[in-house]
Structure formats: C-alpha cells, structure tokens
N, C-alpha and C positions, 0 to 999 in steps of 0.2 A: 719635207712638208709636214705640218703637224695635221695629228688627226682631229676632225673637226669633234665638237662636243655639245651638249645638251648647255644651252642656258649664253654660248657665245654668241655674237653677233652675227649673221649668214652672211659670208664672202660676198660684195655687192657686184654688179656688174651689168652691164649695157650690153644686150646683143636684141636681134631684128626679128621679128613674129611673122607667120605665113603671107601677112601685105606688106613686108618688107619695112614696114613701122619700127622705131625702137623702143625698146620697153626697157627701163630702169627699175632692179628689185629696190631700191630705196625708195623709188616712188608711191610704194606700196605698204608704205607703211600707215597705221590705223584700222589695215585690213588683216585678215588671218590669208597664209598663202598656202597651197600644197604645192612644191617646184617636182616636179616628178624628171628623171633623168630615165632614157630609154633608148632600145639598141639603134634600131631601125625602122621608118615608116613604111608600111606594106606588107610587115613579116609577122605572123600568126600571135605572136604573144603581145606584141607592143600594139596591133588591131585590138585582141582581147581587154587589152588595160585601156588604152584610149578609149573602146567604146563603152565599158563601165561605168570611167568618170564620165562621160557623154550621157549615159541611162541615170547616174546618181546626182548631174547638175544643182538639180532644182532643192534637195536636200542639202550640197556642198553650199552653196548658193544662200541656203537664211541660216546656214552658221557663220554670216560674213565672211565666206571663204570664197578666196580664185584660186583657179587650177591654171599653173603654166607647163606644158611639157616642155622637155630639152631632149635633143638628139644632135649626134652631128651633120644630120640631112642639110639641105640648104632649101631655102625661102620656098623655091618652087617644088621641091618634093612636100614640104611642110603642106603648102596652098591644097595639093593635090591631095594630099592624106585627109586635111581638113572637108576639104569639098566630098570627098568618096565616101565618108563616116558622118557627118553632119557633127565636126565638133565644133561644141559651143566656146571652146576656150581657146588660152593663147599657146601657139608652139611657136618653139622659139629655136631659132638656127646657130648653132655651134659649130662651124665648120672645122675648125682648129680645134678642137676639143679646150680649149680656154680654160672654158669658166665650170665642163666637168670634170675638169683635173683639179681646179679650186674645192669640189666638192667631192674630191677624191673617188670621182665617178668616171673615170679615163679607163679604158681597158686599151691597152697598144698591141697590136697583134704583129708587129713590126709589117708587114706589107698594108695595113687600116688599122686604123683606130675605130673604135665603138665607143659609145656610152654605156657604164654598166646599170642596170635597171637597181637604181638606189630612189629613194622615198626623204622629204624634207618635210614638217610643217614648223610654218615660220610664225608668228604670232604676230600682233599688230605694232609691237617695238623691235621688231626686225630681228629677234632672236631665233634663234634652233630652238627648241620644243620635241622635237619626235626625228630621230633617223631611224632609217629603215634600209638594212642594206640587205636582208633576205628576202625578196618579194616575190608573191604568186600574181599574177597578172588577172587572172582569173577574180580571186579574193581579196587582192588588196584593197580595193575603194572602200568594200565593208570593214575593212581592219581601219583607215582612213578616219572613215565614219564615225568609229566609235570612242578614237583616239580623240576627236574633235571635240566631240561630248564634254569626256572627262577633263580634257585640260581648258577648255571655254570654262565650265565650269570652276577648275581652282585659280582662274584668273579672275572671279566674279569679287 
C-alpha cells in the first residue's frame, strides 16, 4: 500500500454513521472535513478526544469544518457513545477495518484489530491537507484548530 501524502486526493469511501445512515466522504466536498480515526468508544483517550471536538464544535463549525469520527465500533456502540457524550458530530462504523487501512490507520493485533488514533484534514476539493499520525487526545483539537487557521487562510 502506498503511504498516503499531503496534496493527494483522500481515499473515498461509504460506511454507516451512529443512525445507521450512510455517509459518503465525496459528498462532502465544498466543505473542509477533519476524519479523525480512533481506537475504541468508552475507553479514557478516545472519550477525552471526542469530548474536546464535542466542547470545540462551535469554533470547528464557522471554519466550515465537519468532524467525522472512524473506529471499528459498530452502529450501536457508536449510537451509545454518542448519546453518553452529547456528540454533535458524525461517527462513523468500520467494522472491517476497510477504510482505516485505506488511511493507513489499521493496527491488527492478530486476535482484533483497532483503529490507530491518526488525524486527516481534508479541504473542500477533497484533498489531504494535514496528517497527523502522532496525537494527544487531550490537545489535539487545539492543534486541529490552529492548523485550520493557517491553511483556510493560504487557500484564500
């Protein structure tokens, strides 16, 4: 598999959001995206990072940005996580690990697979813009944040 790059087009793909809806990343184009990839719904770091973007919305929100999470949870854990957190945004179900092995966010532990906690923003012609394969769950949104800024900006 080649490793993804700054300026390519983000690997497109169809999978199903916490109401079992499907959500297409092409259809989202015109908008800036952050696809956030993460281990596990209910486990202390991936609560910390969801509730961040969940506390930073309103800011992600008028830099014409959506937040989609990705894990390989399924529908009803996603629903569950959502409802217990109050998140405003879309997670999205991986159960096969697919589309985080497209984004080179597969961890295989040979008895489960996980998501590894990697970072995307995509810009509104569907490109890569920002990976992020080091993340503090804690800090990332503000890292998030300010990356938004600067590259909104040299897209002006």
């Amino acid at each position: 598999m080649n490793a993804l790059e700054i300026g390519q087009l983000a690997p497109d793909f169809t999978l199903s959001d916490q109401k079992a809806e499907p959500q297409t990343l092409s259809k989202m184009r015109g908008k800036w995206l952050v696809l956030y990839f993460y281990p596990k719904d209910e486990t202390p770091g991936c609560v910390a990072e969801a509730c961040s973007f969940r506390d930073n919305i309103v800011a992600i929100k008028a830099k014409n940005t959506a937040v989609w999470g990705v894990s390989i949870d399924n529908n009803e854990s996603h629903e569950k996580f959502a409802e217990n957190h109050q998140l405003p945004f879309t997670l999205l179900a991986d159960p096969g690990g697919k589309v985080a092995q497209k984004y080179d966010s597969l961890r295989n532990l040979i008895v489960f697979k996980i998501a590894k906690r990697h970072s995307f923003i995509i810009d509104p012609q569907g490109r890569l813009v920002k990976i992020y394969r080091n993340v503090n769950p804690k800090t990332h949104v503000a890292e998030i944040l300010k990356d938004l800024q600067k590259l909104q900006k040299l897209q002006k």
